[in-house]
C-alpha positions in Angstrom: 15.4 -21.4 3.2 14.1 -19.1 0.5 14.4 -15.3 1.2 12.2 -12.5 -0.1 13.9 -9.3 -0.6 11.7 -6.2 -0.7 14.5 -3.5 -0.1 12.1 -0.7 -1.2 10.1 -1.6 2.1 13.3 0.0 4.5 13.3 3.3 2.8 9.3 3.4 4.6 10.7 1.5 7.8 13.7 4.1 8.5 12.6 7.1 7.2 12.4 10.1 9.2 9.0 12.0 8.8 9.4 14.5 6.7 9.1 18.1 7.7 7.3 18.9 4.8 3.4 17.4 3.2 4.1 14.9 1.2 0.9 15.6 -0.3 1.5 19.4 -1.0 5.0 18.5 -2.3 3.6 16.0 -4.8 0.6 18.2 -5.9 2.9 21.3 -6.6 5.4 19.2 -8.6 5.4 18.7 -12.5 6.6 14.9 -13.0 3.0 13.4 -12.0 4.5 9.8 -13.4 7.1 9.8 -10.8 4.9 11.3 -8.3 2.8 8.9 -8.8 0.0 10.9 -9.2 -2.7 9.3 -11.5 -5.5 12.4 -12.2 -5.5 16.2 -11.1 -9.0 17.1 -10.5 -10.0 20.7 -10.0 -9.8 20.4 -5.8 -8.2 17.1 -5.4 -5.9 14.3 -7.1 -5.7 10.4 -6.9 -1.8 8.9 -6.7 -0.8 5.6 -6.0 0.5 4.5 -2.5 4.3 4.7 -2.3 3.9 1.5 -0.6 0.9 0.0 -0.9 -0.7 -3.1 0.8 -1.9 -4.0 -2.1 -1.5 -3.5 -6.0 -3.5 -0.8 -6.7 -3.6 0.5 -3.4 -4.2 4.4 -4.2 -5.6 7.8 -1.8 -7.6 10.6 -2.9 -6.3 13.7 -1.5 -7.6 17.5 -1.5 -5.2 19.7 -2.9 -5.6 22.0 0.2 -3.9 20.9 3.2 -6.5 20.2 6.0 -6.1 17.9 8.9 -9.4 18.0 10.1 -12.4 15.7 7.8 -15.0 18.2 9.0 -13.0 21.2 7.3 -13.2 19.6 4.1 -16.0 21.5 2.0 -18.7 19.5 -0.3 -17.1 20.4 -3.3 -13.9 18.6 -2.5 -15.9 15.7 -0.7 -17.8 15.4 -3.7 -15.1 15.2 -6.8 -12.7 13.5 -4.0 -15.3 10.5 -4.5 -15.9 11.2 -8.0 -12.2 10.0 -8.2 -12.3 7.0 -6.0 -15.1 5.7 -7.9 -13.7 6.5 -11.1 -10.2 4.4 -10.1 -12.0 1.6 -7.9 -13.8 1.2 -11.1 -10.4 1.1 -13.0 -9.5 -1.5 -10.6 -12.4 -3.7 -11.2 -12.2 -4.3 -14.4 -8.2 -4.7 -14.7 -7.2 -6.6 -11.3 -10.5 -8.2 -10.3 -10.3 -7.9 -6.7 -13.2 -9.2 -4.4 -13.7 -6.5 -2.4 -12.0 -3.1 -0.8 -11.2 -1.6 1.9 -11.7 2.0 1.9 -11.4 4.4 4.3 -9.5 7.1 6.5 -7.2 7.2 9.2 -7.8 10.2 11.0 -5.3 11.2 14.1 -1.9 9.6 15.2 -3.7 7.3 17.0 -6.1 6.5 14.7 -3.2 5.5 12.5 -2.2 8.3 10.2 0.9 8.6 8.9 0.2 11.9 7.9 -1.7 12.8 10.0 -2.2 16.5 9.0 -3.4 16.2 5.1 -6.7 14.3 5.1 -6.6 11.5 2.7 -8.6 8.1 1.6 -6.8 5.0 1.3 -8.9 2.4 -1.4 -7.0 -0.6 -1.2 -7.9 -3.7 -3.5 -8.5 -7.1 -1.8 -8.4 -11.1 -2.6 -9.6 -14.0 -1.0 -6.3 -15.2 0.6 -4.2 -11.9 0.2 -3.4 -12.4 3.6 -1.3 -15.4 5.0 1.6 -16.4 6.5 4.3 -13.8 4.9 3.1 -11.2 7.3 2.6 -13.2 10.3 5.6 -15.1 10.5 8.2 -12.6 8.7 6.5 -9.3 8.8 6.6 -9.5 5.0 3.9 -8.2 2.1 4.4 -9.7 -1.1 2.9 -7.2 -3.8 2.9 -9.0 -7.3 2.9 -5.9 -9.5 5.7 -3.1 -9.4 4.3 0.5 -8.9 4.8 1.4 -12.8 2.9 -1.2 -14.2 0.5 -0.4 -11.7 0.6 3.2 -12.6 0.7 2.6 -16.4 -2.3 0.1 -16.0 -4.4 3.0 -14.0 -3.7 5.0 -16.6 -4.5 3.1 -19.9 -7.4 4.8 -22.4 
């Protein structure tokens, strides 16, 4: 039997929620690389998923911390999509998915995991990206290490 170790994957499965916004903590910090965080807009930022679903899996988030979609104003909705476009075209032309999934997950129960920062999820997909790792052994395999991926986001 061949094992897959992802060990990155427990830090996610046994961490305690933090008592602070991850998103605010990021945003306020100065190491964007190891934040993760690939552009600063003027009212919002894109970073890369800690752990992802995919490679290239990244959120737009507003810098101001709102829980609530309706209590986002237009400004931020607008340049918050400005970014996604601006990365899922990044992603395009470097990974060549088929298709995405993008979208929010508002609410506990709707799936949050923070559930009191709005945020969008874009997450790249393949034909096939799903199979029989994650059904049998509760296992993703992600082919690209968050650095490259960063570094790749990021190239001129």
């Amino acid at each position: 039997m061949k094992h897959l170790w992802a060990p990155w994957r427990l830090h996610y499965i046994k961490h305690a929620k933090e008592k602070v916004c991850i998103f605010c903590q990021k945003s306020r910090g100065k190491k964007d690389r190891k934040n993760l965080i690939l552009k600063r807009g003027r009212l919002s930022f894109a970073l890369l998923n800690l752990f992802p679903y995919n490679s290239g899996h990244f959120m737009v988030t507003p810098y101001r911390h709102v829980g609530k979609l309706e209590k986002l104003n237009a400004s931020e909705i607008q340049e918050m999509f400005e970014l996604i476009n601006h990365y899922k075209n990044v992603i395009e032309k470097k990974l060549r998915p088929q298709g995405f999934n993008i979208g929010m997950n508002l609410g506990r129960v709707g799936g949050a995991g923070i559930v009191d920062h709005v945020h969008i999820h874009v997450v790249p997909r393949w034909n096939g990206d799903t199979n029989f790792m994650p059904v049998l052994a509760d296992t993703k395999i992600i082919p690209q290490a968050l650095d490259e991926t960063y570094l790749m986001m990021n190239e001129k």
